[in-house]
Kinemage of the C-alpha trace (Angstrom):
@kinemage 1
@onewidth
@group {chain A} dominant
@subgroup {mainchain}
@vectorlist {calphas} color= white
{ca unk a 1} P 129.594 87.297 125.442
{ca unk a 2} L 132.272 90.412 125.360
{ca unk a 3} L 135.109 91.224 124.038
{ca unk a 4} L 137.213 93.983 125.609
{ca unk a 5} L 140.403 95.931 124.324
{ca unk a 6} L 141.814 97.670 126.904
{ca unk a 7} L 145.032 100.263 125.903
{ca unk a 8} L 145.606 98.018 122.909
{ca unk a 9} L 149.015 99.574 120.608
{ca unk a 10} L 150.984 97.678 117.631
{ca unk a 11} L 153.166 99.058 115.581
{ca unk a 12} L 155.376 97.778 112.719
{ca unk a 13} L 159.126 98.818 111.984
{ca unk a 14} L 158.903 101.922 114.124
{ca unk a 15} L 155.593 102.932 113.097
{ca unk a 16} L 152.599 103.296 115.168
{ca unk a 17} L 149.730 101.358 113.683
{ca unk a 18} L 146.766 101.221 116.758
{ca unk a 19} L 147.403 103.430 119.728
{ca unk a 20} L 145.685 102.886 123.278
{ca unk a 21} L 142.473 101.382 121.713
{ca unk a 22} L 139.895 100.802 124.235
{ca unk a 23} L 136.674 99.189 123.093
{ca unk a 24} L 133.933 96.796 124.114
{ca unk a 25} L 131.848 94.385 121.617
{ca unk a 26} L 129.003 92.529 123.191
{ca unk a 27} L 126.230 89.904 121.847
{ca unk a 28} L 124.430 90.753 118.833
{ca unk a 29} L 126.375 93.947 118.832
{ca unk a 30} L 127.236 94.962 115.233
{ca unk a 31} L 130.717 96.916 114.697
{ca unk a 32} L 131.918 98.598 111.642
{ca unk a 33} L 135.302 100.106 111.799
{ca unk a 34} L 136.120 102.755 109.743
{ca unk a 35} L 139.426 104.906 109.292
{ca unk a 36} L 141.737 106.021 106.329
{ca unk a 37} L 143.534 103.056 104.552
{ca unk a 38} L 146.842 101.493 106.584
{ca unk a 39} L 145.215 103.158 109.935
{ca unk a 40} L 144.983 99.243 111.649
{ca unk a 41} L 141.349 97.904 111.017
{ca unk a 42} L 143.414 94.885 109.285
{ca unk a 43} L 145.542 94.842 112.469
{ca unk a 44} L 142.967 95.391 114.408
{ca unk a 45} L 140.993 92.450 113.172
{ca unk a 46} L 144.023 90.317 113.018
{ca unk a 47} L 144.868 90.952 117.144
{ca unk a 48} L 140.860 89.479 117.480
{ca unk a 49} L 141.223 86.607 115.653
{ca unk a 50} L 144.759 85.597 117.478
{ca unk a 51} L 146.761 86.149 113.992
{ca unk a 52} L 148.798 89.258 115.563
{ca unk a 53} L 149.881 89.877 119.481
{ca unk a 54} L 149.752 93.523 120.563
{ca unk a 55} L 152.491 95.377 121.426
{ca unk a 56} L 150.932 96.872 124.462
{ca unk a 57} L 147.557 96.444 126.296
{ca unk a 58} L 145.320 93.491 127.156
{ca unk a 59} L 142.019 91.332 124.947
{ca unk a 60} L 139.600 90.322 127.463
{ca unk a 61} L 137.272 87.515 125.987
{ca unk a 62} L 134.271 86.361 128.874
{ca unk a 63} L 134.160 82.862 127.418
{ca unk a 64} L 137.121 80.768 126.368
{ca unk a 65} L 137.408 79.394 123.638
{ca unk a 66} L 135.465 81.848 121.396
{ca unk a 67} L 134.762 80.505 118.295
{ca unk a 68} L 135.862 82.752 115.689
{ca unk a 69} L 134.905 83.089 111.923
{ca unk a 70} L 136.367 85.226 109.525
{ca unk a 71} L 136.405 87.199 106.210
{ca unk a 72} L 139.734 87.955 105.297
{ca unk a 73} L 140.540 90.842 103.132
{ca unk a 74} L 142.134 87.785 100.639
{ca unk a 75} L 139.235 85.140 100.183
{ca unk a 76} L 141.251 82.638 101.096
{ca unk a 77} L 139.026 79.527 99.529
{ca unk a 78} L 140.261 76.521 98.058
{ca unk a 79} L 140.362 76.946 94.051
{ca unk a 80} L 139.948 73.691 93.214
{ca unk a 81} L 136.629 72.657 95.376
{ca unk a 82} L 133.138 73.765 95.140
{ca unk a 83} L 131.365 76.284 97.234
{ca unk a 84} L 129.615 73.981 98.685
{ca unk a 85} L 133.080 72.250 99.189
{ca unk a 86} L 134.377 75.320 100.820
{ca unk a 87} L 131.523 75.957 102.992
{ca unk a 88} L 131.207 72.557 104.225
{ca unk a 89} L 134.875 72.265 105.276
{ca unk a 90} L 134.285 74.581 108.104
{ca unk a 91} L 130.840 74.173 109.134
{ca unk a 92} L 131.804 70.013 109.601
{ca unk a 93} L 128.497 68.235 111.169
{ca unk a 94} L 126.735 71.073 112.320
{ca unk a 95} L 125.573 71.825 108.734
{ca unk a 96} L 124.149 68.784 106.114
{ca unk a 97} L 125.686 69.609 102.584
{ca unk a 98} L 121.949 69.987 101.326
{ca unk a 99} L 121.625 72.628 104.065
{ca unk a 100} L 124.514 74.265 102.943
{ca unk a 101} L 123.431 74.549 99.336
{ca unk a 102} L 120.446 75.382 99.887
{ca unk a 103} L 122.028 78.527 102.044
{ca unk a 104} L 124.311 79.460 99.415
{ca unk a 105} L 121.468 79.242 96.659
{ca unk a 106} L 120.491 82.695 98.413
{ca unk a 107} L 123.276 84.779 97.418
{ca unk a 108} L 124.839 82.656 94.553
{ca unk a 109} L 123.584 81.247 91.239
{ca unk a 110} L 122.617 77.748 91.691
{ca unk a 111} L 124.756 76.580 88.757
{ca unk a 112} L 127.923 77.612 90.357
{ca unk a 113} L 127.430 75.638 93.229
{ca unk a 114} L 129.467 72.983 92.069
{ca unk a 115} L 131.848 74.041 89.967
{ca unk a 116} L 135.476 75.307 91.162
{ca unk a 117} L 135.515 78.305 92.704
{ca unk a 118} L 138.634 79.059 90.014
{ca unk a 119} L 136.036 79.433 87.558
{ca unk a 120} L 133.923 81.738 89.578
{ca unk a 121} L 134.124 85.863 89.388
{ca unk a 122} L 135.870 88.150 92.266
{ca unk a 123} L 132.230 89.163 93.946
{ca unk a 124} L 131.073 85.300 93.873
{ca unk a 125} L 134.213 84.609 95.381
{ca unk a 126} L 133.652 86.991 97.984
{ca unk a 127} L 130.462 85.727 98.316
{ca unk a 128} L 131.467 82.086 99.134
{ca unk a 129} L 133.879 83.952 101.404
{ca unk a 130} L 131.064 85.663 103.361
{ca unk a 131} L 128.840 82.358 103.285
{ca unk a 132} L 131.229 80.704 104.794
{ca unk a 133} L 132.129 83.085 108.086
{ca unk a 134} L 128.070 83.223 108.018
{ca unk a 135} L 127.318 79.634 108.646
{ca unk a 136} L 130.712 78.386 110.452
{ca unk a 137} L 129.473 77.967 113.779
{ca unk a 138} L 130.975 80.678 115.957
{ca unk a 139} L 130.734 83.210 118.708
{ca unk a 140} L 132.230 86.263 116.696
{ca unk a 141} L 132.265 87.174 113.701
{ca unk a 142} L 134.912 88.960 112.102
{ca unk a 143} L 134.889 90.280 108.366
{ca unk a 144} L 137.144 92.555 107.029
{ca unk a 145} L 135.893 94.622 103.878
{ca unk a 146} L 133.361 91.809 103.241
{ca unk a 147} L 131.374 93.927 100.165
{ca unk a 148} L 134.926 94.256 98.122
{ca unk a 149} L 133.505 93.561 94.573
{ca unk a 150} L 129.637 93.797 95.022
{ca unk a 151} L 127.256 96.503 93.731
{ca unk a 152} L 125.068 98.155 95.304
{ca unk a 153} L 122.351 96.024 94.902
{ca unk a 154} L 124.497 92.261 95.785
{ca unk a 155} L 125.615 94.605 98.723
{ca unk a 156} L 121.977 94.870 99.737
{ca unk a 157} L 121.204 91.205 99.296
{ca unk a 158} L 124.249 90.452 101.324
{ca unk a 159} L 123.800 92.789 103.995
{ca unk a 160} L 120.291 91.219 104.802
{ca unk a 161} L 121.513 88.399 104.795
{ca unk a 162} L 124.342 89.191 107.121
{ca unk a 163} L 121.725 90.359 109.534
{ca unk a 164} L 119.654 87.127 109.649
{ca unk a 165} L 122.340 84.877 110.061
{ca unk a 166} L 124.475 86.992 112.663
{ca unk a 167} L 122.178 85.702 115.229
{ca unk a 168} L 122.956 87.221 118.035
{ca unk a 169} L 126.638 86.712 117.670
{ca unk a 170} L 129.056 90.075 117.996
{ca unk a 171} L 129.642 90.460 114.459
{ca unk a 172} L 132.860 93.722 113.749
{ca unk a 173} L 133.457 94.202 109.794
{ca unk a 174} L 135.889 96.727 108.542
{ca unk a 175} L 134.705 99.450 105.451
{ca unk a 176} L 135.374 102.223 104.169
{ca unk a 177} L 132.011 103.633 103.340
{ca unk a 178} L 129.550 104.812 105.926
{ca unk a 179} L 126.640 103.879 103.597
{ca unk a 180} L 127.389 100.510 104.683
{ca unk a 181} L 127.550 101.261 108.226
{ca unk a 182} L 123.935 102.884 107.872
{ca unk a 183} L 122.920 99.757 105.266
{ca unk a 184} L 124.094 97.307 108.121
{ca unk a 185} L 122.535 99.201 111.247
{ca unk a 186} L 125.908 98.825 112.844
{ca unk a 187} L 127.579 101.076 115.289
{ca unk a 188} L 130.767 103.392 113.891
{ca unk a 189} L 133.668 102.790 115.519
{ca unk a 190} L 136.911 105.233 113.739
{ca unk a 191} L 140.205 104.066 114.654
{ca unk a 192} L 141.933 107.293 113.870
């Protein structure tokens, strides 16, 4: 699969957010955007997952539909159900529930499996966040500051896992730290 931007621009009230981007993503490629704070990686990310139309230029995708899953810069999980809940919401029959826990159990505390994620803390949240783009089944994935909340060690456990369950789908996260960028073996792409 690839994805190609070609003279991509947005900008909002006036103000020019993403000006004549041209990049290519391809299988198993991994991404990491990185430029000063309100520079577009949100906007960016948002114009891939069809949340935002450009102002200017084209999105080439090779296959249609591409499956998309996402890390928002908001978690965006249902408070009131599980992680497992969550998860299993989005990954629908291509997952068993005791697949899914047993996936989660590698990042999370098996005692908050089942509880609502209201009770859970911002970096489990995130977590159940990340597990879920992770094992939604998808062509891209898309995650956009996806170690908000973790320390440096999490971040670690996370990023390997990241790795082994990307398989060999074009994964783009936004950050703004290059360790992670070096941590994830991705390639640097600065938007400004």
């Amino acid at each position: 699969m690839k994805i190609e931007l070609k003279h991509i621009a947005k900008s909002f009230n006036g103000l020019p957010v993403l000006r004549d981007i041209n990049l290519t993503f391809r299988d198993g490629g991994c991404y990491c955007l990185m430029s000063p704070s309100g520079s577009g990686k949100t906007t960016l990310l948002r114009i891939l997952m069809g949340l935002e139309q450009p102002d200017e230029g084209t999105l080439e995708v090779d296959i249609e539909p591409a499956a998309v899953s996402a890390v928002f810069q908001e978690d965006r999980l249902c408070e009131s159900f599980s992680p497992v809940e969550n998860v299993t919401m989005c990954t629908g029959r291509s997952m068993k529930a005791s697949r899914v826990r047993w996936e989660m159990a590698k990042l999370l505390p098996e005692e908050c499996l089942s509880r609502p994620v209201s009770t859970l803390s911002g970096g489990m949240k995130r977590r159940v966040a990340v597990l879920r783009a992770l094992l939604t089944p998808s062509h891209v994935l898309l995650m956009d500051e996806p170690f908000t909340g973790m320390d440096e060690d999490l971040k670690r456990s996370v990023i390997a896992y990241i790795r082994e369950k990307q398989n060999g789908r074009i994964l783009i996260l936004s950050t703004h730290q290059e360790e992670d960028v070096e941590l994830i073996g991705g390639e640097l792409v600065r938007l400004a």
